[in-house]
N, C-alpha and C positions, 0 to 999 in steps of 0.2 A: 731753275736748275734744282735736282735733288737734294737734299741733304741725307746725311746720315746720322744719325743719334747712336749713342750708348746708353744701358738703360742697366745701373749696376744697382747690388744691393737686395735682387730679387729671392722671394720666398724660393726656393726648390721645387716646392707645386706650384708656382705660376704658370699658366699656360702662352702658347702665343694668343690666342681669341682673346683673353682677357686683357694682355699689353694692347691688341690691336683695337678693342670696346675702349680703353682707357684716352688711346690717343686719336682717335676715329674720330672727336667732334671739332678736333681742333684743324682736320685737311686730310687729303688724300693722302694715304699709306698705299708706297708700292711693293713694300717687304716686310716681314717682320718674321726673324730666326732668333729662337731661347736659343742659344748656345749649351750641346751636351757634349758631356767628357765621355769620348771614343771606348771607352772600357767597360764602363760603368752603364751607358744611355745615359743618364740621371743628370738636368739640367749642372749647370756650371753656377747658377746665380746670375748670370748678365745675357744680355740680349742686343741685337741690333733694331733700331727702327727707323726705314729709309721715309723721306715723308718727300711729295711733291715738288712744294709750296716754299722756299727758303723762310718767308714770314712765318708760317704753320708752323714751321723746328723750331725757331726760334722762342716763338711762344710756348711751347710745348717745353721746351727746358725750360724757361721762365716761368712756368705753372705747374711741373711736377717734378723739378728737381727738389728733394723734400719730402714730396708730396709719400703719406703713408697709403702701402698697400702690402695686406696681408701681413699688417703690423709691423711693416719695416720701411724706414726711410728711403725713397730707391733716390740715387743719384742719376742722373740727365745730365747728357752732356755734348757736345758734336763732337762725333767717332774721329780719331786719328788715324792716317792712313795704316795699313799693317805693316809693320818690320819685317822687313826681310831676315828670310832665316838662312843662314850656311847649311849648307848640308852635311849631314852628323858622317862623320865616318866611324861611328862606334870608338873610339878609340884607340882607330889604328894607327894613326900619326902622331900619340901620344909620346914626345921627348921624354925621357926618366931621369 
């Protein structure tokens, strides 16, 4: 079964090839998305990397959470599902 990684901590110029060269020797990568802020383009700092192999993530947090790249500590970790979000009504339902 897949797993999913979180990959925080990133340079703002990290690329996706470079996260996917990083994690590429440790199993097959079926995804890997830098996360960019909708306004900007401009990465967010974190990324997602789906791997295979359940052993492969595993090791893969176990060898590069820490691990420096582009002088920065990145943290690894297996992604938690995403929170649902309510639907913003701008606040119109706002009590005063």
């Amino acid at each position: 079964m897949a797993k999913k990684l979180y990959v925080g901590n990133l340079s703002y110029d990290v690329t996706e090839a470079q996260i996917r060269e990083l994690f590429a020797p440790l199993g097959e990568i079926t995804e890997v998305s830098v996360i960019m802020d909708r306004d900007t383009g401009k990465s967010k700092g974190f990324a997602f990397v789906q791997m295979v192999e359940d052993n492969a993530a595993n090791e893969a947090i176990r060898r590069f959470n820490g691990h420096s790249l582009d002088n920065r500590a990145l943290t690894v970790s297996e992604a938690r599902p995403r929170e649902e979000r309510s639907s913003s009504n701008f606040g119109r339902n706002k009590r005063f």
